[in-house]
C-alpha positions as CSV (number, residue, x, y, z in Angstrom):
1,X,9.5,118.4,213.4
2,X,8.0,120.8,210.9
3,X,4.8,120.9,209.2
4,X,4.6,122.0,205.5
5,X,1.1,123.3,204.5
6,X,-0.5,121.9,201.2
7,X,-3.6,123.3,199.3
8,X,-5.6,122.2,196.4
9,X,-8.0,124.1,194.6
10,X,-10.8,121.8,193.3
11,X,-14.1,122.5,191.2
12,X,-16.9,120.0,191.3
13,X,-18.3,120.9,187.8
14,X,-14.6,120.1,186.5
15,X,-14.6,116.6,189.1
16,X,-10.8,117.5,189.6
17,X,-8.4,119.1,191.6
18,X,-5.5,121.6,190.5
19,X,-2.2,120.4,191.2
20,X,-1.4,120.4,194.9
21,X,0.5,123.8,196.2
22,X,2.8,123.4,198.5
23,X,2.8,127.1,201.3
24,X,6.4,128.5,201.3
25,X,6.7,128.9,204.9
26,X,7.3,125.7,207.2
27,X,5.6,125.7,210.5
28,X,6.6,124.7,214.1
29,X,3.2,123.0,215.1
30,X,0.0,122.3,213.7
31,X,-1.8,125.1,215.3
32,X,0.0,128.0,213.1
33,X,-0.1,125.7,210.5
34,X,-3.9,125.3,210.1
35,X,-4.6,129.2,211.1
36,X,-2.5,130.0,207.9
37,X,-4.3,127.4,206.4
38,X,-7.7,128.9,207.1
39,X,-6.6,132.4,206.8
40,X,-5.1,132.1,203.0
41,X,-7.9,129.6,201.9
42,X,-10.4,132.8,202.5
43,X,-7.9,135.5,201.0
44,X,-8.1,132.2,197.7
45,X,-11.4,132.3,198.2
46,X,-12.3,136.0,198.1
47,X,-9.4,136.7,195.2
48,X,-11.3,134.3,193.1
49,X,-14.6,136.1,193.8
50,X,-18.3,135.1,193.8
51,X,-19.0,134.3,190.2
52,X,-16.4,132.3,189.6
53,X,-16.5,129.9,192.9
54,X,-20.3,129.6,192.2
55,X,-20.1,128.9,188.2
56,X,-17.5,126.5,188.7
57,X,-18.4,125.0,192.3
58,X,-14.8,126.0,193.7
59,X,-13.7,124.9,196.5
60,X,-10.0,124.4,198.5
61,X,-8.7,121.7,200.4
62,X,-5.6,121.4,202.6
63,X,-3.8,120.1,205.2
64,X,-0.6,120.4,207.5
65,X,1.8,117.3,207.2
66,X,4.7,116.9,209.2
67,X,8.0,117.4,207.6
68,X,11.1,115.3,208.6
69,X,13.8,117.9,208.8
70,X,17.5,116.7,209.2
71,X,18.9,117.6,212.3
72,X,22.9,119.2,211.6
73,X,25.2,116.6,212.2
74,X,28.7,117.3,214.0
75,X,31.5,116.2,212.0
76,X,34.8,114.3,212.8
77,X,37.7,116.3,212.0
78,X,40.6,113.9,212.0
79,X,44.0,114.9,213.6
């Protein structure tokens, strides 16, 4: 099993959330998953910058959610 990490960038002056982005790379457990998670939430975070995150009350969300991946199946060759 995989987990796929999923942000969300969300401003309580606004009362709504940005649509939900999804991180390009797939992870093998939840541990790498949420140090990524943390990591690129401050690099958000500090991109954004001060004024911004406090005039608007920014703040991110996310989370690591498994990911079913399909296992390679063997197929029948036929004689």
């Amino acid at each position: 099993m995989k987990f796929s990490l999923v942000f969300l960038l969300c401003s309580y002056v606004a009362g709504e959330c940005m649509p939900p982005h999804i991180h390009s790379t797939q992870f093998d457990d939840e541990y790498d998953c949420l140090t990524v998670g943390y990591s690129e939430s401050l690099i958000k975070i500090e991109e954004i910058g001060r004024e911004e995150i406090n005039l608007y009350s920014m703040y991110i969300k996310f989370g690591c959610y498994p990911t079913e991946t399909a296992e390679p199946t063997e197929e029948k060759q036929e004689t």
